[in-house]
N, C-alpha and C positions, 0 to 999 in steps of 0.2 A: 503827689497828694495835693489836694484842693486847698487854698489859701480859705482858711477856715473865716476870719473878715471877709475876703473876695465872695465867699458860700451868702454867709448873713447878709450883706448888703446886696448880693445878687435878690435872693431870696425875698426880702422886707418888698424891693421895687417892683418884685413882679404881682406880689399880694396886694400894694396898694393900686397897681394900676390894672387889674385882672379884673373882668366879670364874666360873672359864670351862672347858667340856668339849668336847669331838668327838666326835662320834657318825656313823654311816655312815650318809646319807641313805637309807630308806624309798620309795625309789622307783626305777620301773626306768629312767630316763632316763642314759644313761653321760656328759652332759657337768657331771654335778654331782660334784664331789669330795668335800665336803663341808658337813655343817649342824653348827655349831657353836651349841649352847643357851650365854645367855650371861646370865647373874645379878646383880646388882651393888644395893649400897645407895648412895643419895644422899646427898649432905653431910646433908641434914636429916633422914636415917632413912627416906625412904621405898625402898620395893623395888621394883628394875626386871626386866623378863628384856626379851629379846629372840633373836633366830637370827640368826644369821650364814651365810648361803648361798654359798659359794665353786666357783667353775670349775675345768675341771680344770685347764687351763692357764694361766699365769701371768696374776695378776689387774691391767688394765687400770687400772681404777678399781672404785671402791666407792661405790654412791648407800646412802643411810641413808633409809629407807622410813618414814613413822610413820603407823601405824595406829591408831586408834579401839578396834580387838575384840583382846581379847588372846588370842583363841584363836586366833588368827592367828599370836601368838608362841610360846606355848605347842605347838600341834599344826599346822607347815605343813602344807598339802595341795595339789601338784602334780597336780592332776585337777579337770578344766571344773566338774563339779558343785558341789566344794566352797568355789568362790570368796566372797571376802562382799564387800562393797562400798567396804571399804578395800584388799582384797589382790589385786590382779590376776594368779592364778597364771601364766597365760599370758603377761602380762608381764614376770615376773621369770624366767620361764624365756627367752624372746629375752634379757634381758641377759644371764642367767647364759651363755647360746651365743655373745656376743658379747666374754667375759672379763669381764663387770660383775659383778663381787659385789654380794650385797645383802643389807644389817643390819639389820632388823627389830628398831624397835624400841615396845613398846606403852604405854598408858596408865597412872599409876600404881594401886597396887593396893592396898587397905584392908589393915589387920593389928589384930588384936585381941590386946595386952600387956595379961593382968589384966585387968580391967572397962573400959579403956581403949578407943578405938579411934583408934590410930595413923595419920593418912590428911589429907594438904592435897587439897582437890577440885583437879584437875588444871584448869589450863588455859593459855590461850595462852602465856604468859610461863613457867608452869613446863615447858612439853612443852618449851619452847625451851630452858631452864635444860637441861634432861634429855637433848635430842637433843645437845647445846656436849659435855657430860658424855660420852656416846658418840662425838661426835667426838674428844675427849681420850684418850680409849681406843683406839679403831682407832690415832692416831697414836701411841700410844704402843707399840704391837706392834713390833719389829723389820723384818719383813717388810711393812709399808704403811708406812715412813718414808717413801716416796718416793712413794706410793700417791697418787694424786687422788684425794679423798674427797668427795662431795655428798650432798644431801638432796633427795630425793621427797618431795612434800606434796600432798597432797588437801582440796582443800576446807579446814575453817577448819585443818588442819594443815600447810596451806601455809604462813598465818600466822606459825604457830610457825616456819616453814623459813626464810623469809625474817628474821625478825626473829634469829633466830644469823644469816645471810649479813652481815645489816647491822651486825656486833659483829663478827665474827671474819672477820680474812681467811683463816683456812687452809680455809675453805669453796671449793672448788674450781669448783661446779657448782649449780643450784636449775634443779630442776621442779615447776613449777605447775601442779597441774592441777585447773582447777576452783574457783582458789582467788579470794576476793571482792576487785575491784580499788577497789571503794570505803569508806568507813568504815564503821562499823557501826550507828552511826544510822543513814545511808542506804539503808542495807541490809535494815532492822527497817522502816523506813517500806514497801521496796517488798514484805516480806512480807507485811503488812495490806494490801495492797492488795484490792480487789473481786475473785474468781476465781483469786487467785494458788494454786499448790498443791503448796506447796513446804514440804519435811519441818516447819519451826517451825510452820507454818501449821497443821499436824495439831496439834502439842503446844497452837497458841493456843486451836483450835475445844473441847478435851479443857476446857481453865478458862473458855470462854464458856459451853461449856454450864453451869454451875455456875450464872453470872448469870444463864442464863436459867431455871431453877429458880428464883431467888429473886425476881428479878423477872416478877413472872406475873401482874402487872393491866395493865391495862388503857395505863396511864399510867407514868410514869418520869421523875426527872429527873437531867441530867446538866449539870454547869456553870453552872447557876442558869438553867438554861432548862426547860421543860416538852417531853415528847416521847410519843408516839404510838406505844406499842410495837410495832404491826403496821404502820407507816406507813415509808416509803422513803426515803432520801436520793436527790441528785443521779446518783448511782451505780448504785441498785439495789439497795443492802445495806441491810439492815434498819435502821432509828434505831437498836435496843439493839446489833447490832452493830458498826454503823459509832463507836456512841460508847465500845463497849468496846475496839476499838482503837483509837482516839484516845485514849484514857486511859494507855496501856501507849506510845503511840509520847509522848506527851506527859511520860512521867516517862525516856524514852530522852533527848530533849533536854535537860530541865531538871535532872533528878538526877545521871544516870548520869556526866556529864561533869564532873560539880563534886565529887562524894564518887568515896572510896576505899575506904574501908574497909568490909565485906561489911554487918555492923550499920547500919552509919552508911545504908548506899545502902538498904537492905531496911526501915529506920526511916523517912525519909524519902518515900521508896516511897510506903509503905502512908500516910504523910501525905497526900498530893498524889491517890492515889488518892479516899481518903475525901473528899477537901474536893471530886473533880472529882465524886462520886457524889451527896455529900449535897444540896450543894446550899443557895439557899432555899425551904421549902416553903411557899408561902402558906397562912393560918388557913383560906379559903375552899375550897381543895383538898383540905385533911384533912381539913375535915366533906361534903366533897362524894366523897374516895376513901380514908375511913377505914383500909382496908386496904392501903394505897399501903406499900411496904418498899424498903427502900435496902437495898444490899449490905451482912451485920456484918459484925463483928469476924475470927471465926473466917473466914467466906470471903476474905475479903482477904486474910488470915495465908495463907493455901491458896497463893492466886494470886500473891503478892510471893515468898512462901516457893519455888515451885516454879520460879520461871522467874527470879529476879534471882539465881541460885547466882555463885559465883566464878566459873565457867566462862561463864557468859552475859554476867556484867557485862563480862568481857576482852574476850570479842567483840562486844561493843558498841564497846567500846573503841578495837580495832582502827583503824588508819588508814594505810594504804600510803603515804600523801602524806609520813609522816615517815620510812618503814623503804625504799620503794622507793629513793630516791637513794640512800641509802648503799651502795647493795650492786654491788658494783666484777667480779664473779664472772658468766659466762654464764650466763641463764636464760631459759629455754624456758616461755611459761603458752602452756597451751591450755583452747580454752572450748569450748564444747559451744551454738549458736547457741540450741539451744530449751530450757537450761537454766529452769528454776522454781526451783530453790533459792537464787538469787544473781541481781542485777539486773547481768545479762548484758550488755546494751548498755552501762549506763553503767560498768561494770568494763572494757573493752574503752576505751570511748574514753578513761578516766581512763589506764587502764596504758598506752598509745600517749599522749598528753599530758605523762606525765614523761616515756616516751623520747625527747622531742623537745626538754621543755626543758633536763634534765640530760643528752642530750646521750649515753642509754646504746645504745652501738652497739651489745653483747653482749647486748642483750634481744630474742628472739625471742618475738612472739605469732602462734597460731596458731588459728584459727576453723573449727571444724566445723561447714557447715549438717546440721541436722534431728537432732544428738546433742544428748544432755541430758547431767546434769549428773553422771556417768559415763561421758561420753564415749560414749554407748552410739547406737546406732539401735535406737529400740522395736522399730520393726516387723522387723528383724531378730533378734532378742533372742524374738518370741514366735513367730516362724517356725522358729527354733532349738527350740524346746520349752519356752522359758523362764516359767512361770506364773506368780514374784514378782517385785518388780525388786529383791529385794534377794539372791534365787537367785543368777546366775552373773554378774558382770558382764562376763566375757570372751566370753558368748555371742554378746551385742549389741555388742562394739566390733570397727567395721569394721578391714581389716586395713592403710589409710591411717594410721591413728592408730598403730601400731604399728611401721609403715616408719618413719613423720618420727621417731619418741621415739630408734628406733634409728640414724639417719640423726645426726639432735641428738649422740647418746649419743657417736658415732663423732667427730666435728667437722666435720658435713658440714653444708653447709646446706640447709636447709627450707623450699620451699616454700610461704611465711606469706602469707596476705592475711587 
């Protein structure tokens, strides 16, 4: 239960520091009444905006949408083309035709005071911080005092969704979709996996190449072993690469779980990295591969620097096994069977494992074969015209996905296997 003090004074600071306008929707659709651009500073200085989409007729409930692109908040766009892969126009237009309002709200956003820059990197725990903050606000309107208020979350901004469900009960409602039902180690493992090809995977392949610039003879050692840089593992992946990410999922287990602090894990880090690279190098091997190079300084700085941010290390962090039981509020996850960005099967059988031992009757999960992890079907998506997959996502989602969400949305039940 919410600390009814912690509620009121959350509440009072978001009212006094909030502004908010109305402006007549930009679009020729007659069941939108209104898009309210909506402003507001955080207790810690940082700035938020978000929209507020309202029906014409009396509003039902209200899902709190959190997106990744803020140009999503800044400029909606009600038209297939202009989708991004947080913002489902198509499906905020079914709710908005269903009385569902929808508050958009985005990521935080840098500010430059003086030679300052003003800005915490956003992640799981403050989007949560930030969406609690916007729930404070809706309830504090007049006109949604009595409002069902929930949150839509995407992928790792599900995260964020559920972990407010599991702190606040005025959370009424949580949709997941897409979002990872296992920790975040487990999750970093299945993304090194051999073949996988899923969005981090790009970012890892961007700092392997690095390694593999430096490392360019013949030979390599990794863990005080010798290895064969053209030579294969059990798998099929290269030695340099199979040992480059065993090094990265190697400081996920052993670092990431024991430090907190951004320094402290990114110090650390690049510890455990160095000692898994350098190795010992036998006297016999230097005068036999003189030109033998371990990863420096600077590279390492690169690779720790770029991927252990405060946003990564939280999602590493993640762990539904402590935030799923908590949360006492209907939720809807749907997956996408042929997802690559989130290790799908075992996210599935973990979130059905706690429904079963705590016992949550109000958790609906729902499985689409051959959608990914957008819920999409490719081959409809490029039969549509679609050329990127980060183009339309409402091209490729079948119109199944869109019944149950509104079926759900309704208090109808869904069709789940």
């Amino acid at each position: 239960m919410v600390n009814l003090n912690h509620f009121i004074l959350r509440t009072i600071s978001i009212v006094v520091i909030l502004t908010f306008f109305r402006v007549t929707v930009s679009c020729n659709d007659p069941i939108i009444q209104s898009i309210e651009p909506v402003a507001f500073i955080t207790t810690d200085s940082i700035p938020l905006k978000g929209v507020l989409i309202l029906p014409q007729n009396e509003v039902k409930k209200i899902a709190i949408l959190l997106t990744d692109v803020i140009y999503d908040v800044l400029y909606p766009e009600f038209s297939l083309i202009n989708d991004t892969t947080s913002f489902d126009s198509k499906m905020v237009l079914k709710l908005v035709k269903e009385n569902i309002g929808v508050f958009v709200i985005g990521r935080r956003e840098s500010v430059i005071r003086g030679r300052s820059k003003l800005f915490m990197s956003q992640t799981i725990q403050t989007l949560a911080d930030d969406t609690e903050n916007a729930l404070l606000y809706l309830k504090s309107r007049p006109e949604f005092k009595n409002t069902k208020i929930g949150i839509w979350g995407i992928s790792e901004t599900g995260c964020s969704a559920a972990i407010v469900a599991s702190r606040n009960q005025n959370v009424a409602f949580l949709l997941l979709q897409s979002t990872p039902g296992t920790n975040g180690v487990v999750l970093q493992d299945f993304l090194s996996t051999p073949g996988n090809t899923g969005l981090n995977v790009q970012f890892y392949l961007a700092l392997y190449s690095l390694m593999n610039t430096i490392v360019d003879n013949d030979v390599f050692y990794y863990d005080n072993e010798r290895y064969n840089k053209e030579g294969f593992n059990e798998d099929g992946m290269s030695n340099l690469s199979a040992c480059f990410w065993n090094s990265l999922c190697n400081i996920n287990h052993t670092i990431i779980p024991k430090y907190q602090h951004l320094d402290t894990v990114q110090y650390q880090a690049k510890r455990k990295f160095l000692q898994l690279w350098d190795g010992n190098v036998l006297a016999d091997d230097s005068l036999h591969f003189p030109n033998m190079k371990i990863p420096g300084i600077q590279l390492v700085d690169t690779i720790i620097q770029h991927w252990y941010t405060y946003r990564n290390i939280e999602f590493i962090k993640w762990n539904p096994d402590q935030c799923y039981p908590q949360i006492n509020c209907p939720v809807f996850f749907t997956f996408g069977e042929a997802d690559t960005n989130i290790n799908v099967s075992e996210s599935i059988v973990n979130v059905r494992n706690i429904i079963r031992k705590y016992n949550k009757n109000k958790f609906t999960v729902k499985v689409y074969p051959k959608l990914n992890h957008f819920l999409e079907d490719e081959n409809i998506a490029v039969s549509s015209g679609k050329k990127d997959k980060y183009e339309s996502i409402s091209l490729g989602v079948p119109e199944i996905v869109y019944k149950d969400i509104l079926l759900w949305f309704n208090g109808l039940s869904v069709n789940a296997f």
